[in-house]
C-alpha positions in Angstrom: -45.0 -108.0 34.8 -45.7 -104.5 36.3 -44.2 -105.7 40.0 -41.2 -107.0 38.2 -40.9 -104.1 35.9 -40.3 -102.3 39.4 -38.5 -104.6 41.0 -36.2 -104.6 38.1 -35.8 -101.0 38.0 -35.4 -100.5 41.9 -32.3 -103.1 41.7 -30.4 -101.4 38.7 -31.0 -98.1 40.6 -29.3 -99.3 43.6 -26.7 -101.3 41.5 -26.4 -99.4 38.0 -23.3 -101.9 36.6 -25.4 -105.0 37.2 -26.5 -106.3 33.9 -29.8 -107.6 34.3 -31.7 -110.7 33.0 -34.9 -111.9 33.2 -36.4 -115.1 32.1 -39.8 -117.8 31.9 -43.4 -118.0 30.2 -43.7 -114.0 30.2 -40.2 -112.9 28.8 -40.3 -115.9 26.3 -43.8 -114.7 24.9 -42.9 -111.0 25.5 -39.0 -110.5 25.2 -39.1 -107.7 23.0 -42.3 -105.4 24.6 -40.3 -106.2 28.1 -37.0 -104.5 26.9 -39.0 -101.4 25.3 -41.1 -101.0 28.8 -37.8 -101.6 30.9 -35.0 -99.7 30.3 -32.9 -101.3 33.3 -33.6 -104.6 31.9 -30.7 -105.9 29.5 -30.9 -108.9 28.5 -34.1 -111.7 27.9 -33.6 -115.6 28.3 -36.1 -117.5 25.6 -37.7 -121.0 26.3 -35.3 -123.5 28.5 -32.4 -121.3 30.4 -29.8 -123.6 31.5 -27.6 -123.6 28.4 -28.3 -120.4 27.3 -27.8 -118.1 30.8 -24.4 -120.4 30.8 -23.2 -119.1 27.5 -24.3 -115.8 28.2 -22.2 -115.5 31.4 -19.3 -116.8 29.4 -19.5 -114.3 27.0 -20.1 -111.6 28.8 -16.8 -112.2 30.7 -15.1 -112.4 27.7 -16.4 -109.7 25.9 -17.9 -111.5 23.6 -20.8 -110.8 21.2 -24.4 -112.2 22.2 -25.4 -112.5 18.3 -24.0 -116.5 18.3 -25.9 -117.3 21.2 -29.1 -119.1 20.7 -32.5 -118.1 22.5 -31.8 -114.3 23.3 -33.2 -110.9 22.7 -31.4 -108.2 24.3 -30.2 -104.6 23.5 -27.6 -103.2 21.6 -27.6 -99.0 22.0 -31.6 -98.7 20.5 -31.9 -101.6 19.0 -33.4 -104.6 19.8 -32.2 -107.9 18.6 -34.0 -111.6 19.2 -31.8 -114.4 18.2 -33.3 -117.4 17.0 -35.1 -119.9 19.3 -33.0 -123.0 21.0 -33.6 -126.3 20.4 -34.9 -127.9 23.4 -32.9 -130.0 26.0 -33.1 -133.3 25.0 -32.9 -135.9 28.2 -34.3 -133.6 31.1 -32.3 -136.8 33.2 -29.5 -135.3 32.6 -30.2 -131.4 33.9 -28.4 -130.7 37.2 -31.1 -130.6 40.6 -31.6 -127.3 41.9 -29.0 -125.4 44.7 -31.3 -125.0 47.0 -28.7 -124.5 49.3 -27.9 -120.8 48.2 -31.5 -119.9 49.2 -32.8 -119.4 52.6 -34.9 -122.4 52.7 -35.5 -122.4 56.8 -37.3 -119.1 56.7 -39.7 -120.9 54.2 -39.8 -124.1 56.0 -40.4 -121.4 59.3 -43.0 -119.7 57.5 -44.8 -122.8 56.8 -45.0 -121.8 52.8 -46.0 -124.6 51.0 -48.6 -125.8 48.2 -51.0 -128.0 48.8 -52.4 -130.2 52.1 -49.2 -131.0 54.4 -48.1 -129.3 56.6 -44.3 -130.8 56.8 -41.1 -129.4 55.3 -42.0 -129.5 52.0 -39.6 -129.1 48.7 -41.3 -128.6 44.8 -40.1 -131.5 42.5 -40.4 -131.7 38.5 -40.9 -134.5 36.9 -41.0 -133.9 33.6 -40.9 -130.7 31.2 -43.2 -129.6 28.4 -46.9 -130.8 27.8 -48.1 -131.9 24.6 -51.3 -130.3 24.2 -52.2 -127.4 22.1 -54.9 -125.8 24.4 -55.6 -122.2 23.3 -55.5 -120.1 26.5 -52.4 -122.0 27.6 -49.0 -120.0 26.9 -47.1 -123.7 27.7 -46.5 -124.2 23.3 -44.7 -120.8 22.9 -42.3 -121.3 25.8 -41.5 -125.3 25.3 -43.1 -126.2 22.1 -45.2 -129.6 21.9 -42.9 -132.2 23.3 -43.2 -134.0 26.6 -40.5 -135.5 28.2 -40.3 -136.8 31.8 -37.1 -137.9 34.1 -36.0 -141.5 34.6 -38.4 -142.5 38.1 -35.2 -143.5 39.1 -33.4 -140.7 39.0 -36.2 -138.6 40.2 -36.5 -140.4 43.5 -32.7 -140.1 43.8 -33.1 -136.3 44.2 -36.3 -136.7 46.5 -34.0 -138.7 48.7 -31.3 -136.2 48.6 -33.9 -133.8 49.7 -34.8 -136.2 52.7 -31.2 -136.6 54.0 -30.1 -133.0 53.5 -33.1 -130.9 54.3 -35.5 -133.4 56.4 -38.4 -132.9 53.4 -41.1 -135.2 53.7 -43.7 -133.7 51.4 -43.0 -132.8 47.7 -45.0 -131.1 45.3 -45.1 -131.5 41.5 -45.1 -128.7 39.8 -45.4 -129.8 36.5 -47.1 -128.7 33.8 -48.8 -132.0 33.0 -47.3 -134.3 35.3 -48.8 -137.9 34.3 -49.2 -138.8 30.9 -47.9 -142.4 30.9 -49.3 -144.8 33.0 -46.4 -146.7 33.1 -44.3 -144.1 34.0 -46.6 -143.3 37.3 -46.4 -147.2 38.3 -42.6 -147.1 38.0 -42.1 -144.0 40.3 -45.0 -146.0 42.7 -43.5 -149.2 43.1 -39.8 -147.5 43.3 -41.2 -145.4 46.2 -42.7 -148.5 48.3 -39.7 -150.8 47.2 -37.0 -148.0 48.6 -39.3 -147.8 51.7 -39.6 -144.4 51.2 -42.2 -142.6 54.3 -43.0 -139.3 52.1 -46.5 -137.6 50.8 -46.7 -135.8 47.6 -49.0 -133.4 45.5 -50.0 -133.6 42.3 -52.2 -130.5 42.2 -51.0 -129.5 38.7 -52.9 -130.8 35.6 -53.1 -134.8 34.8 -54.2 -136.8 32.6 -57.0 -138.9 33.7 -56.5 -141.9 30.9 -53.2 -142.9 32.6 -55.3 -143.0 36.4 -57.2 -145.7 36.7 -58.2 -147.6 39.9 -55.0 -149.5 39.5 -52.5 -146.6 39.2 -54.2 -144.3 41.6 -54.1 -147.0 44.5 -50.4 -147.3 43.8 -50.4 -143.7 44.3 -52.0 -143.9 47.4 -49.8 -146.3 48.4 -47.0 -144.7 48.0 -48.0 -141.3 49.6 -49.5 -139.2 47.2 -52.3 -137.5 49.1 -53.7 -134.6 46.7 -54.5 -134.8 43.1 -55.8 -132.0 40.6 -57.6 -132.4 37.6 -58.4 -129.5 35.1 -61.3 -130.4 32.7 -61.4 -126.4 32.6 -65.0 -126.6 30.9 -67.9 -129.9 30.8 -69.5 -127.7 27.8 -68.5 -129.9 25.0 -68.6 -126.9 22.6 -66.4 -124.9 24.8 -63.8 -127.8 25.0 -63.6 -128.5 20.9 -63.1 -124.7 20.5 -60.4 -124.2 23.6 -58.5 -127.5 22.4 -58.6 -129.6 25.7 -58.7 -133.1 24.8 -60.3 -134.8 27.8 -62.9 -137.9 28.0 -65.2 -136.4 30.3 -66.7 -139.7 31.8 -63.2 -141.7 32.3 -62.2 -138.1 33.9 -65.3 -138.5 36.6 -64.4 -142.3 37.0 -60.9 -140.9 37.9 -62.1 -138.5 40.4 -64.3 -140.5 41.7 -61.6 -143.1 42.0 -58.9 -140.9 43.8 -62.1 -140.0 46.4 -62.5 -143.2 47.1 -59.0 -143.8 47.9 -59.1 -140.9 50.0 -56.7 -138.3 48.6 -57.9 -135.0 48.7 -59.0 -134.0 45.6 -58.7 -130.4 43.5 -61.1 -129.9 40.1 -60.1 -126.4 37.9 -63.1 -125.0 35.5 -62.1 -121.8 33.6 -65.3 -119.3 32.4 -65.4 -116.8 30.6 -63.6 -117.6 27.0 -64.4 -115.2 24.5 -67.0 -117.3 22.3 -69.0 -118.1 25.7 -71.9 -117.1 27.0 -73.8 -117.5 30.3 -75.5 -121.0 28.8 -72.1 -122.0 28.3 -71.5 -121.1 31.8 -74.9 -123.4 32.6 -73.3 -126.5 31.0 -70.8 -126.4 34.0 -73.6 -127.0 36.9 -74.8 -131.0 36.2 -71.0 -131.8 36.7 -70.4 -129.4 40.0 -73.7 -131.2 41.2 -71.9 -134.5 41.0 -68.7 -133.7 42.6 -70.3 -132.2 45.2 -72.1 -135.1 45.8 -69.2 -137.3 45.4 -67.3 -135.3 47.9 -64.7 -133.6 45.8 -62.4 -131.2 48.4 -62.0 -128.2 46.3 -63.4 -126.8 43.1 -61.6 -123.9 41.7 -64.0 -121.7 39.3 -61.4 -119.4 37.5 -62.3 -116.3 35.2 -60.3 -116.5 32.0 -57.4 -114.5 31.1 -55.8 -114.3 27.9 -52.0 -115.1 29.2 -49.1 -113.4 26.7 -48.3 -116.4 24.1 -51.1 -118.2 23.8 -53.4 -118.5 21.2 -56.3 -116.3 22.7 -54.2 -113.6 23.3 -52.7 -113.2 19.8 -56.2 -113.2 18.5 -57.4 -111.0 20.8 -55.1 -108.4 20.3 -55.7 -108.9 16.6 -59.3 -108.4 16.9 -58.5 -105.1 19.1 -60.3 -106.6 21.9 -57.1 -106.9 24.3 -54.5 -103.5 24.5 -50.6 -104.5 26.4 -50.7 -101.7 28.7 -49.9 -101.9 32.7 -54.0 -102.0 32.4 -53.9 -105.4 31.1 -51.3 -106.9 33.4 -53.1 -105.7 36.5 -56.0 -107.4 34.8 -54.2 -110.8 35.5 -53.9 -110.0 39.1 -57.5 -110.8 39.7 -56.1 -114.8 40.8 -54.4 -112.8 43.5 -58.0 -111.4 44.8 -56.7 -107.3 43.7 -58.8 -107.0 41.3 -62.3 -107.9 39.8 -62.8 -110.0 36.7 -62.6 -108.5 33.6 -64.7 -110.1 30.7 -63.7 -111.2 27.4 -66.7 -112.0 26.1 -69.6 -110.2 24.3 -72.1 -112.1 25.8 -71.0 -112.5 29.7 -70.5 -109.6 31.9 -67.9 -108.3 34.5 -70.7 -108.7 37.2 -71.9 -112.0 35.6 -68.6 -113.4 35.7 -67.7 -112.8 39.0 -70.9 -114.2 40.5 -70.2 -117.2 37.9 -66.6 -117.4 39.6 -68.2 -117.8 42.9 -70.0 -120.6 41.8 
C-alpha cells in the first residue's frame, strides 16, 4: 500500500484535476483507512469493478451524485462515505476479455516477464472468479464473498485463441484464485483443447483442488499442454489446518502430486508457517511430508512466513487482540515475499530468527 500511496500522490501532483481511483483485495478490505492515509486518492472501487467504475464514469460526467452507486467509498469535503456492497456478477461468461491492446505488451513479451516455466509469449488467463473456501489468513471472502463460479470452457478457449491469432501467445497462465474445483469442468476445457488442435502450454501455479485431479484428469491435462501445476496444502499439521480452515485430504493431495510428477509437469507445493497459535512443533509436523516430496521429486517447495493480509480473518483478530498496529510499519512487513525485509513473527511461541531459518527450510 505504501508504494501506491506514493505513486498515487506523485500522479495527482503532476496532474491535480485528475480524479483518482483505486481498486482490488486492499482497497476492498481497506477503503476507508486508504482515503484517510491518501489525500490525493478520491474515490475507492469495492469487490468486482466492472459495473461499478462504469457507473462511476457516467456520473461523474454528468455531475451526478456517487450516493446511488453501489460498491463505493469515497470523499465528500471531510467526510467519508461507503456505500453498500454490490451484488456479485452473476455469469463471469458474460464479462468482456481484457484490452490488452492499450498496454505495451511487446516490451513485456521483450522483457521475457512471465509466471511460471515457459519461456514463450505468454498472456494471464482467468478461468473462473471467487473461491469457496473460508480459510482464515485468506482476504479472498471479504473481496468476492463465498461463491465460485467459472467460464463456459468454451468460451474460455475462444479468448485463448484470440490471443494466439492476435498476439502469437502460446503459453497462458491461470491466475485464479482456485482454479479447479470441478472435475468435469477441467475435462471439458482438456478435450476442447486437443479436439480444436490447439499447440499451447499452460500454468496452473495458483491453488487447486486436488479431489477434482486424479490420474484421469491430470493426464488430460498433460495432454493438452498444461506443464506446471501448484498445490497449497499451506500446513500437513492437522491441528494447524482445523484451526486455519483449509479443507484438504492430505493423502488424495500426495496421490495428486505424485500423479502430476509422474506425468511429468513441473510441479509447485506452498506451506505457510508461522500462524499465530503455532509453535516450532507445529513447524516440525511439516518435515515427514517435505521428506516425501523430495523424494518424489517435487520441482519447487515454497516455505512462506505468514502475514496477516487486510480482510481476512487473522488480521481482524489480530488487531483486536493488539497484536497487529496499520501503520506504514505493518505494510512494509508484507514486503518480506519480495526479499526487503525479514520475517516478522506472529506468534508467541516462534521467533523472528526461528521463522526465517524455518522459511528456508
Amino acid at each position: 500500500w505504501t508504494l501506491c500511496r506514493d505513486l498515487i500522490t506523485d500522479i495527482k501532483k503532476q496532474f491535480p484535476n485528475t480524479y483518482i481511483v483505486a481498486g482490488g483485495e486492499h482497497i476492498t478490505s481497506m477503503s476507508e483507512y486508504s482515503l484517510r492515509d491518501c489525500d490525493a486518492l478520491d474515490c475507492c472501487v469495492l469487490g468486482e469493478g466492472e459495473d461499478t467504475i462504469v457507473e462511476l464514469v457516467e456520473a461523474k460526467k454528468s455531475n451526478k451524485v456517487l450516493g446511488n452507486i453501489p460498491g463505493l467509498a469515497y470523499r465528500v469535503a471531510d467526510e467519508i462515505r461507503v456505500n453498500p456492497q454490490r451484488t456479485r456478477i452473476r455469469g463471469v461468461s458474460k464479462i468482456p476479455w481484457p484490452e490488452w491492446e492499450l498496454f505495451p505488451l511487446n516490451a513485456y513479451f521483450n522483457a521475457d516477464m512471465h509466471f511460471g516455466v515457459e519461456s514463450e509469449i505468454t498472456l494471464p488467463v482467468l478461468a473462473s472468479r471467487g473461491c469457496p473456501y473460508l480459510c482464515t489468513f485468506c482476504s479472498s471472502p471479504q473481496m468476492w464473498g463465498t461463491r465460485w463460479e467459472a467460464r463456459f470452457p468454451e468460451e474460455l478457449l475462444d479468448e485463448i485463441e484470440f490471443y494466439i491469432e492476435k498476439y502469437n501467445a502460446t503459453n497462458f497462465d491461470f491466475f485464479d484464485l482456485t482454479a479447479i474445483i470441478r472435475k468435469d469442468w477441467i475435462v471439458a476445457f482438456c478435450q476442447l483443447i486437443i479436439q480444436r488442435g490447439l499447440k499451447i502450454n499452460y500454468e496452473l501455479s495458483v491453488g487447486t483442488r486436488s479431489e477434482a485431479l486424479d490420474d484421469e484428469s491430470l493426464g488430460l491435462m498433460y495432454e493438452s499442454g498444461c506443464r506446471h501445476i501448484g498445490y497449497a496444502p499451506e500446513s500437513w499439521s492437522d491441528e494447524t489446518l482445523k484451526l486455519i480452515k483449509k479443507k484438504i485430504n492430505k493423502e488424495r493431495m500426495f496421490k495428486s502430486i505424485s500423479s502430476a510428477l509422474e506425468k511429468k509437469m513441473m510441479v509447485k507445493v506452498s506451506f505457510v508457517i508461522g500462524f499465530p497459535h503455532e509453535s516450532v512443533r507445529h513447524l516440525w509436523a511439516n518435515v515427514p511430508i517435505l521428506s516425501r516430496l523430495a523424494f518424489l521429486g517435487t520441482h519447487s517447495v515454497a516455505i512462506i512466513p505468514f502475514s496477516p493480509y487486510p480482510g481476512s480473518e487473522l488480521f481482524e483478530s489480530l488487531k483486536k487482540e493488539g497484536k497487529l498496529i496499520v501503520d506504514d510499519g505493518y505494510f512494509h512487513s508484507l514486503l518480506k515475499y519480495c526479499g526487503f525485509n525479514s520475517p516478522l513473527s506472529y506468534s508467541d511461541q516462534i521467533s523472528n530468527k526461528k521463522l526465517a531459518i524455518h522459511s528456508f527450510g
